[in-house]
C-alpha positions as CSV (number, residue, x, y, z in Angstrom):
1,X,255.7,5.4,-59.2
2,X,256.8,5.9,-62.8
3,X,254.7,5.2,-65.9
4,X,257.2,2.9,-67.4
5,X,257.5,1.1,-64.1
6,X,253.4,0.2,-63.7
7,X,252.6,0.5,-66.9
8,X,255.6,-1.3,-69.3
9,X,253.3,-2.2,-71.7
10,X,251.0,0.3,-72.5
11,X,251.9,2.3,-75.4
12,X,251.0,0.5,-78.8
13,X,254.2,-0.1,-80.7
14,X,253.5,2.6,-83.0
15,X,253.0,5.2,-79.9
16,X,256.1,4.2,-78.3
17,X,258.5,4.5,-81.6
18,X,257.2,7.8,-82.0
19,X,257.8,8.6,-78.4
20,X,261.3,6.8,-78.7
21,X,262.4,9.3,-82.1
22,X,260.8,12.4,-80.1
23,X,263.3,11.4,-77.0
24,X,266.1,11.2,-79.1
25,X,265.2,14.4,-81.8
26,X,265.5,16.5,-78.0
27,X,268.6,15.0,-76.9
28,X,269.9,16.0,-80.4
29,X,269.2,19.2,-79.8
30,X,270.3,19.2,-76.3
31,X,274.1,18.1,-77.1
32,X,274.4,20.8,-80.2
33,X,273.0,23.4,-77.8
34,X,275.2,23.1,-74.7
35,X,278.9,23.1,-74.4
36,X,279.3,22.8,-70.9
37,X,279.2,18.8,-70.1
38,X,277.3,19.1,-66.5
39,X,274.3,20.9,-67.8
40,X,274.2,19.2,-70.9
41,X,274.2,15.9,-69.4
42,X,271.6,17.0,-66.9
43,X,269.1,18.4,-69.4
44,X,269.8,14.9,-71.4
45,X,268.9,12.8,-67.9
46,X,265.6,15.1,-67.3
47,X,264.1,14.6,-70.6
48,X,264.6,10.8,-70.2
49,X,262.3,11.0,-67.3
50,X,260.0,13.5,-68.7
51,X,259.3,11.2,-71.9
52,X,259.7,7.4,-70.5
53,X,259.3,8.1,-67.0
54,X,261.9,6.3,-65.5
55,X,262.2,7.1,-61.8
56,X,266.0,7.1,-61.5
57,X,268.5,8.5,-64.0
58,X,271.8,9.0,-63.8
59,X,275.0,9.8,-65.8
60,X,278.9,9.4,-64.6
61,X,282.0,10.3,-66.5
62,X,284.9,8.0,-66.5
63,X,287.8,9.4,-64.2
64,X,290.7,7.9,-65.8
65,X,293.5,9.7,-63.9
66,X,292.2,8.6,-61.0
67,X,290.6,5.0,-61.6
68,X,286.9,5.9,-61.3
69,X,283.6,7.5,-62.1
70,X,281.8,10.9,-60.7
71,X,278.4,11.4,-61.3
72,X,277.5,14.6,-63.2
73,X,273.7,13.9,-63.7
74,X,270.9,12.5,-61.2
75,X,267.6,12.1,-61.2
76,X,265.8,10.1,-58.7
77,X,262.5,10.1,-57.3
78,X,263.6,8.1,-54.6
79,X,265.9,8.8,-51.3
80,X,269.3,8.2,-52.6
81,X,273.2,8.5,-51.2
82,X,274.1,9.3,-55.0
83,X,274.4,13.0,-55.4
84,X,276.4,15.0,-58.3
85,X,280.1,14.7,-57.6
86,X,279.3,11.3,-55.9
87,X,282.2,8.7,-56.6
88,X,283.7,4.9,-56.8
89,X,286.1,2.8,-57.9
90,X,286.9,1.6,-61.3
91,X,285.0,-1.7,-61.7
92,X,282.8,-1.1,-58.4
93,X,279.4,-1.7,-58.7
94,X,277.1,-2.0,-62.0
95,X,278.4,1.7,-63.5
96,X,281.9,1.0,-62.6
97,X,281.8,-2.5,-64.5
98,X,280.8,-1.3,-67.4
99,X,282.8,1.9,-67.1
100,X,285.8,-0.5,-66.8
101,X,284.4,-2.8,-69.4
102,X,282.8,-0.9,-72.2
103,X,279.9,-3.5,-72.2
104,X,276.4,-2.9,-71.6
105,X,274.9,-4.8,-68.5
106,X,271.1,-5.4,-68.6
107,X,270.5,-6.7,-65.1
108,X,266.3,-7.6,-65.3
109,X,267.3,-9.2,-61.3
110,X,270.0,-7.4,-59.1
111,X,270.0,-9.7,-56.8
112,X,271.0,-12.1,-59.1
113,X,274.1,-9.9,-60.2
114,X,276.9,-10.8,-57.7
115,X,279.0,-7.3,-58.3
116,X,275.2,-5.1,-57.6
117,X,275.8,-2.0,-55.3
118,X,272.4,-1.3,-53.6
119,X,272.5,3.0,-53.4
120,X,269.0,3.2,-53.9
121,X,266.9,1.4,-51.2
122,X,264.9,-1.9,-53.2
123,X,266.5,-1.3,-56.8
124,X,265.6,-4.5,-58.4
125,X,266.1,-4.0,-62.1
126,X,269.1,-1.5,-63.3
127,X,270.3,-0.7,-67.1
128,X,273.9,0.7,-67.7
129,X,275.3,1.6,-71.0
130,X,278.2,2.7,-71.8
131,X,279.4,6.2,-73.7
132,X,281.8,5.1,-76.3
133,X,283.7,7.8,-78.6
134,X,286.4,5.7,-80.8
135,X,286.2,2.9,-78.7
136,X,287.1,4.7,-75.5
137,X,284.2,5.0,-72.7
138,X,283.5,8.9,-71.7
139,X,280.9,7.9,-69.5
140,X,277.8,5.9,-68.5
141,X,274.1,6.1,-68.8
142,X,272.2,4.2,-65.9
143,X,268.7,3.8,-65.0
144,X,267.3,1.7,-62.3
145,X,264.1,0.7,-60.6
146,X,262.4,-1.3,-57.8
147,X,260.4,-3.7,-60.1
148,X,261.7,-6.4,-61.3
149,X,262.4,-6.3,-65.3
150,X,261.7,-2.9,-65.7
151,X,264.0,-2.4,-68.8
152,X,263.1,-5.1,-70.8
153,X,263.2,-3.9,-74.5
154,X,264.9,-0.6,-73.6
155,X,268.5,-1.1,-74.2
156,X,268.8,-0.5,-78.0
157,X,267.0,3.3,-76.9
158,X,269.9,3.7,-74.4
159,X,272.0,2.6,-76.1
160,X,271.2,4.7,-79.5
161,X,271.4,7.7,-76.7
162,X,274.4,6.7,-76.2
163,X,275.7,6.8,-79.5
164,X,274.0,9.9,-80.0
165,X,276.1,12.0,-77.1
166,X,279.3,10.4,-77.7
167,X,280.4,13.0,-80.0
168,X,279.1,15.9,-77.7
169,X,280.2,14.4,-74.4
170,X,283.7,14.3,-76.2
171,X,284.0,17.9,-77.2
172,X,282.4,18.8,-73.6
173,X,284.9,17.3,-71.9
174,X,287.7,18.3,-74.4
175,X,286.7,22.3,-74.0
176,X,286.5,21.5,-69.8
177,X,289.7,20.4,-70.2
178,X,291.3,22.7,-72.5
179,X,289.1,25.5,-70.4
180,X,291.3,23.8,-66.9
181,X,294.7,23.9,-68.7
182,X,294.3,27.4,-69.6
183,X,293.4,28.4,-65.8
184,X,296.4,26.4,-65.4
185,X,298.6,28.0,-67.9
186,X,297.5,32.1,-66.6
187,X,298.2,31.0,-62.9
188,X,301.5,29.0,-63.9
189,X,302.5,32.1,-65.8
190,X,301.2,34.9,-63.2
191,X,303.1,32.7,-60.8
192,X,306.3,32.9,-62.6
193,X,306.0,36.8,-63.1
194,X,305.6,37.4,-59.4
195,X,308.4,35.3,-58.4
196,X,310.2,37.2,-61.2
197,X,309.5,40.2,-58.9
198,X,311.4,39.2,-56.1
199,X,314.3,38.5,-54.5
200,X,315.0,34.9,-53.4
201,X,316.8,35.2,-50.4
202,X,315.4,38.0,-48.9
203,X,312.1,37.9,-50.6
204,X,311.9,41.6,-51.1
205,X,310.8,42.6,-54.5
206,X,314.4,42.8,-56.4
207,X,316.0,45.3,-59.1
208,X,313.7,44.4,-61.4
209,X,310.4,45.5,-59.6
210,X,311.8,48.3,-58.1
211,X,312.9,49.8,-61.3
212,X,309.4,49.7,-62.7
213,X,308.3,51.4,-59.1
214,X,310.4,54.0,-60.1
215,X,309.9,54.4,-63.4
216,X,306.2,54.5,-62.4
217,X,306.6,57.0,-59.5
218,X,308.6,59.2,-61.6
219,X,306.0,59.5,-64.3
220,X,303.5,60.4,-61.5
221,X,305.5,62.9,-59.5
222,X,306.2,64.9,-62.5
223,X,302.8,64.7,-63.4
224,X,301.0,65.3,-60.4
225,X,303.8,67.3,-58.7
226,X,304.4,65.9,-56.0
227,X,307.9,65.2,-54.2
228,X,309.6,61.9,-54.7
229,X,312.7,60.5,-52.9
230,X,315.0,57.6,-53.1
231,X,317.3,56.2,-50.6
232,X,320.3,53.3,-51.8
233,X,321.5,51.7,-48.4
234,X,324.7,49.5,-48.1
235,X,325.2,47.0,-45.2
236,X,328.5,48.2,-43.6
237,X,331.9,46.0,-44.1
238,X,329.5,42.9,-45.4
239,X,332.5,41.1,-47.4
240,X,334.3,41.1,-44.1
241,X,331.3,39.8,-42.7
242,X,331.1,36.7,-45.1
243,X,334.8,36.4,-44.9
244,X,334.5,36.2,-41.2
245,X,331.4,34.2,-40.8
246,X,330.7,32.3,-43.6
247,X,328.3,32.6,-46.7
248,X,325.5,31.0,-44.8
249,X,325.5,33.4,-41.5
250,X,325.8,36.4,-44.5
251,X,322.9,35.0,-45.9
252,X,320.9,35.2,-42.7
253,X,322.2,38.9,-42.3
254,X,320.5,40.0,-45.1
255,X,317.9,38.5,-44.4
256,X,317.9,40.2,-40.8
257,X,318.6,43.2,-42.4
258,X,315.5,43.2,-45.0
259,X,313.5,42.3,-42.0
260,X,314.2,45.1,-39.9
261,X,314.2,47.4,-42.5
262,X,310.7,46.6,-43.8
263,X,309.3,46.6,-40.2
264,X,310.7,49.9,-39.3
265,X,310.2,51.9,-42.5
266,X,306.8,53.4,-41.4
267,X,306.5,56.2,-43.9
268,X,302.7,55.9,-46.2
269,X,303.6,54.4,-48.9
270,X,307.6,53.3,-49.1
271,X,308.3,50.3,-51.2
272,X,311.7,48.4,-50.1
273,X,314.0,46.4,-52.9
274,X,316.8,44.5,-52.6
275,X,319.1,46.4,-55.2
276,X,322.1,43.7,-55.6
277,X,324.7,42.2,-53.3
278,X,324.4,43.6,-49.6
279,X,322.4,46.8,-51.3
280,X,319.0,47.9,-51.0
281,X,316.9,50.8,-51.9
282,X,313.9,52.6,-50.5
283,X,311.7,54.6,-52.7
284,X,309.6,57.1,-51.0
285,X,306.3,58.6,-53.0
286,X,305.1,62.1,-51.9
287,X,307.7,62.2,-49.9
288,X,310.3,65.9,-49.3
289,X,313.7,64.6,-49.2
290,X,314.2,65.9,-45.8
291,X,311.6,63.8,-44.6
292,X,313.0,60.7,-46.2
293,X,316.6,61.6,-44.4
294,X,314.9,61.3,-41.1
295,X,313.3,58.1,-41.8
296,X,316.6,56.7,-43.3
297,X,318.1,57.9,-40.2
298,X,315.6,56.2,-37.6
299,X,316.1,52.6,-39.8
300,X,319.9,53.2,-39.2
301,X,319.7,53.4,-35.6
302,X,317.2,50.9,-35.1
303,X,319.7,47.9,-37.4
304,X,323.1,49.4,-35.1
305,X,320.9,48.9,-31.9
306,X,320.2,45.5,-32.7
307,X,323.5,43.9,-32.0
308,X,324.2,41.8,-34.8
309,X,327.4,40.9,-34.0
310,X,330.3,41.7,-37.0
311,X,333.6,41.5,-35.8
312,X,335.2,42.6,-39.2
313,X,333.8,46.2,-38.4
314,X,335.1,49.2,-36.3
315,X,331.3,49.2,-34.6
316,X,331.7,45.4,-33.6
317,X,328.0,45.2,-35.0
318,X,326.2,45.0,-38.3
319,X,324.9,48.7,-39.3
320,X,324.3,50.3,-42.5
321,X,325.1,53.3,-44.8
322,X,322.4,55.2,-47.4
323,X,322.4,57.8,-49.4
324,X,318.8,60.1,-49.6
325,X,317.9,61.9,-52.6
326,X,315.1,63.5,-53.6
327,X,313.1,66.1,-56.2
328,X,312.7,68.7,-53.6
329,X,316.4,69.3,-53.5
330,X,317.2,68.1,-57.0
331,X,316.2,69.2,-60.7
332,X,317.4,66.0,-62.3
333,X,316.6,65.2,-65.8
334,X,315.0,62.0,-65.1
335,X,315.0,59.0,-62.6
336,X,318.2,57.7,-63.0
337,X,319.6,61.5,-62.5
338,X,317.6,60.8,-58.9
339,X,319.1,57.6,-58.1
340,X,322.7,58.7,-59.6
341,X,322.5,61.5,-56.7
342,X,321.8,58.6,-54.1
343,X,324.5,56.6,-55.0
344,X,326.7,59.7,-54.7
345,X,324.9,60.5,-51.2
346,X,326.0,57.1,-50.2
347,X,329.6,57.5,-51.2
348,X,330.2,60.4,-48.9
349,X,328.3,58.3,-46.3
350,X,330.8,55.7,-46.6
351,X,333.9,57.9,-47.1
352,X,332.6,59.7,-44.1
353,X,332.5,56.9,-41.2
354,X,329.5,54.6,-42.5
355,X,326.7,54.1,-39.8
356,X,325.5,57.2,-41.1
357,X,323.1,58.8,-43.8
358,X,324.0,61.5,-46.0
359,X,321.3,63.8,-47.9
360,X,322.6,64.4,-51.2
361,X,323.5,68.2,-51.7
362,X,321.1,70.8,-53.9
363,X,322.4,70.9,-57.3
């Protein structure tokens, strides 16, 4: 059992003034030295227990958003179902009247007290106070105990406790919350700049990534030496297939064509964008343009061989064009110059029959 509990009466008034202005000198010091609310508030609770003895201590922040109070400090000496994070109801129970009211309740009987919530077995006497900072309550002290009128002449103490962490309990929570909107804020924001990234209908990465893919694997191949190719790929006849078909069906086509394209493209290492309208590009690192034409050349076969119906083309089926370029056949002056001798690759492969992939000549 607790001292205050057996022995109430002990101390000589002078003894317990002193021990009173010793409690509250360390719980000064405790709210200037922490800034994060649940450790402050748990070293507050522990040395409450260590100078008065009280065998359960708890503190619980009010939960405005969501009508109620958590617990963010215990101690108990006692078996009890509160734990931190434990919860209730606006107005439930001792804590969640005077969290509701901003009134302390000095309860010397519980049994007497008609809205008592028993969570520790044979609490007979219970002290709540509330934490008031400009008239709104931040929290709640509470202290309970299974004797009767345990708390008699305690409640200015809490109360002046109170007082005394209202400020700090304030700033605590204002710095968790400012600390939560900023999480917020980078995820909102790295959010945004992925879905910036990418293409909303197919949901390949769109002109915008792949030009910084590019720009990047440029900068490396000329660095490192190794090859680099690109190839630009346009769905055969596609306004004839929208004409035909509908917007909606054209939609899904690209879609089935980014699909089948990103599962068959097996070279290390490729990176896939949608480049605009029915076009997409392929961007092969460390890879000899020859090498790239044969991939190219397996993706073409493989979309042709899937039947997509397209009854506004020659083939009766969806298929695709692309043009192949890459350093080991080209002494371009930069990227563009590489993806300028694509788009020319793709012409011919166009003016030539389409279902087809053309490697762009040595210059």
């Amino acid at each position: 059992m607790s001292r205050q509990d057996l022995q109430p009466e002990t101390h000589a008034p002078e003894q317990q003034l002193l021990a009173q202005l010793q409690a509250l000198n360390r719980i000064a010091r405790i709210a200037t030295e922490e800034l994060e609310l649940r450790p402050m508030l748990q070293r507050i609770v522990d040395a409450l227990h260590e100078q008065f003895g009280w065998s359960f201590i708890a503190c619980a922040t009010v939960d405005n958003v969501h009508d109620s109070f958590v617990c963010e400090a215990l101690h108990s000496d006692f078996e009890t179902e509160v734990v931190v994070g434990y919860s209730r109801r606006m107005g439930s129970g001792v804590v969640g009247e005077v969290a509701q009211s901003g009134q302390t309740l000095d309860i010397p009987d519980t049994r007497l007290h008609q809205n008592f919530v028993e969570t520790l077995s044979g609490t007979r006497s219970e002290l709540c106070v509330p934490v008031k900072h400009q008239g709104r309550v931040l929290a709640v002290l509470n202290v309970e105990s299974q004797h009767l009128h345990a708390f008699e002449g305690q409640r200015v103490l809490l109360e002046t406790v109170a007082d005394q962490i209202a400020g700090a309990v304030r700033l605590s929570s204002t710095l968790a919350e400012t600390l939560r909107l900023n999480r917020d804020l980078r995820e909102a924001n790295a959010t945004l700049y992925r879905l910036s990234q990418v293409d909303g209908l197919t949901g390949l990465a769109n002109r915008r990534q792949f030009d910084h893919w590019l720009s990047e694997a440029w900068d490396n191949s000329c660095r490192e030496g190794h090859a680099l190719s690109v190839a630009l790929i346009d769905v055969d006849h596609f306004k004839a297939y929208n004409d035909y078909y509908g917007h909606l069906v054209g939609d899904d086509g690209l879609r089935r064509v980014a699909q089948l394209l990103t599962g068959a493209c097996q070279w290390p290492g490729a990176q896939i964008a949608r480049y605009g309208g029915e076009e997409f590009v392929l961007l092969f690192p460390d890879c000899p343009p020859e090498a790239a034409h044969h991939a190219v050349n397996t993706l073409c076969r493989r979309i042709a061989s899937e039947g997509i119906e397209h009854c506004g083309s020659p083939m009766g089926v969806l298929s695709i064009s692309a043009g192949v370029a890459g350093t080991g056949l080209l002494v371009p002056g930069n990227a563009q110059d590489l993806l300028n001798a694509a788009d020319r690759a793709l012409y011919l492969a166009k003016h030539q029959g389409r279902n087809r992939v053309v490697l762009a000549l040595p210059t």
